[in-house]
C-alpha positions, 0 to 999 in steps of 0.5 A: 762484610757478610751477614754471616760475618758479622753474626760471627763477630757479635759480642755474646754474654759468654765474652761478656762474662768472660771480661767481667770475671778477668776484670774482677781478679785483676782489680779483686785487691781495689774491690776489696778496699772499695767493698769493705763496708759492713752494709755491702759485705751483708748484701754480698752474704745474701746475694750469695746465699739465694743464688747458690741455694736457687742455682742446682735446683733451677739446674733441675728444673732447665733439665726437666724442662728440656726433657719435657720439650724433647721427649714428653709429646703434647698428646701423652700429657693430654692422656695423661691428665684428667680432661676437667680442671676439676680433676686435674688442678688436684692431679697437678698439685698430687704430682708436686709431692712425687717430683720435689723442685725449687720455685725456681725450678718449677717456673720454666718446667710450667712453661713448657707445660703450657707450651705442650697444650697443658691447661695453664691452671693445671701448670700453675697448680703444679707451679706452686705445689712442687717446691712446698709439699714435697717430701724434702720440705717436709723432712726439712721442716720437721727437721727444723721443729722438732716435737711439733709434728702439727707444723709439718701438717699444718704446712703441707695443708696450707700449702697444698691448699694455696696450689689448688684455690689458685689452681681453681681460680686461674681456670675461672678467671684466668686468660691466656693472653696475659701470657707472653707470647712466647710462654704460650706458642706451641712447641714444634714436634722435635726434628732431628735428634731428640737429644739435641733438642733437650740440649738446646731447650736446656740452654735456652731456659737456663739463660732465660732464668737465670738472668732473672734469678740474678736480679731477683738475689739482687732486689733480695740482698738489698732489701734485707739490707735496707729494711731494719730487722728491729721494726720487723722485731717490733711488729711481730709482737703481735698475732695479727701484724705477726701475720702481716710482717711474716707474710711481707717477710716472706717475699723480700728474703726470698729463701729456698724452700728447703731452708726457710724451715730453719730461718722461721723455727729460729724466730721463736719468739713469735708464735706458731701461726705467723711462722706458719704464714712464712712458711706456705707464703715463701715457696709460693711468692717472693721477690725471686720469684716474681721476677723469674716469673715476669720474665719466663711468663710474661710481666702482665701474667706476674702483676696479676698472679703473684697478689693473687697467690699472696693473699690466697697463701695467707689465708690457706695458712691462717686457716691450716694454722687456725685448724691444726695448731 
């Protein structure tokens, strides 16, 4: 048998699938019986919820990225982008206002960033800017709090602060090698048909992440199960643990960044400042996203960004909080 032959009769993720969904509705009635327990049917909920809120914008994202890849040349973005980290982190973070994404989105169009010669900390800037402050978010946010207009303020600073400090400090202290290497080797000038090469980078990106936006709903379904709301009730009592358990809070439900605005006004018994801590911690690091992240940029670049973005975002909305509200 040839080489050829055998590639042919490989079994890909599309049969896989395939043979999963028939399965599922042969045995859907047995599932049902087997499924039929409070606990699971709420994990269900959440699964569902991050997935179906993160998949069209992760679309986008593939989308922007394939487009990147096949018709932005390395050159143009380099003319494009100030040549001192000083002027282009605050450039990058500026471009996440006028092109609003998702976190999930954002992540392999700052790969392809990377991979087109961009400065790794102009990508991540623009990484945690998109799906934060853009116009969307906010409209959302003001939506979600009505009468307070400080909030909508005090998110747009917090978060845009939290984009160009990480920026900043990734142009320091940074190093290209906690990369994987495929998140940093160069992009060939595209042959052929340049329509073909977005097809194809769009493929390619979406089931790169989308595997990992599987497993992130997962890690989030199963810890909004397991840990109890009551002690997160209990300990936001408080303006400083507020502020912690809103933080941790952020990261395990790993909300969409045009939705968290509703879930934080609904907890009105905490004051302003802790909601705001969720609000600019969520869209910059959250169990999604991490694992999104470790898998588009590599687990050593994930290990090491996603502490620094957290404590960073925490102190970028105390003090927007602290100053505005």
């Amino acid at each position: 048998m040839t080489t050829e032959a055998v590639r042919r009769r490989r079994i890909t993720s599309l049969e896989v699938l395939c043979l999963v969904l028939v399965l599922a509705l042969v045995g859907q009635g047995w599932l049902a019986s087997v499924l039929d327990v409070p606990a699971v049917r709420t994990g269900a909920t959440v699964f569902v919820a991050v997935c179906v809120q993160a998949l069209p914008f992760l679309v986008i994202g593939v989308l922007v990225s394939g487009a990147i890849a096949a018709f932005v040349s390395a050159d143009a973005l380099r003319r494009v982008l100030p040549r001192r980290a000083a002027l282009a982190v605050p450039v990058a973070g500026v471009a996440g206002v006028a092109l609003p994404n998702c976190e999930c989105a954002a992540v392999p169009v700052a790969r392809r960033l990377i991979q087109q010669d961009v400065p790794a900390s102009v990508a991540l800037t623009f990484l945690l800017a998109a799906p934060a402050v853009n116009p969307i978010v906010l409209v959302a946010t003001a939506v979600a709090f009505p009468g307070e207009p400080a909030m909508v303020l005090a998110r747009f600073v917090g978060s845009m602060g939290t984009a160009i400090v990480v920026g900043f400090l990734w142009a320091r202290f940074g190093r290209m090698e906690w990369f994987a290497e495929r998140a940093t080797r160069r992009l060939p000038a595209p042959t052929g048909s340049r329509w073909a090469t977005f097809a194809e980078t769009a493929r390619q990106d979406l089931v790169d992440a989308g595997g990992f936006l599987v497993i992130g709903g997962l890690t989030a379904a199963v810890l909004n199960v397991v840990v109890p709301r009551d002690w997160l009730d209990t300990l936001g009592a408080q303006v400083v643990l507020g502020i912690v358990v809103m933080a941790v809070l952020a990261v395990l439900l790993a909300l969409c960044s045009e939705a968290d605005a509703f879930v934080a006004a609904s907890l009105s018994a905490l004051p302003l400042l802790p909601r705001l801590v969720f609000l600019v911690v969520g869209p910059a690091v959250d169990i999604k996203l991490f694992t999104l992240q470790a898998g588009t940029l590599g687990r050593r670049f994930a290990v090491r960004f996603a502490p620094l973005t957290f404590v960073v975002a925490i102190g970028c909305a105390v003090v927007a909080g602290v100053v505005i509200l």
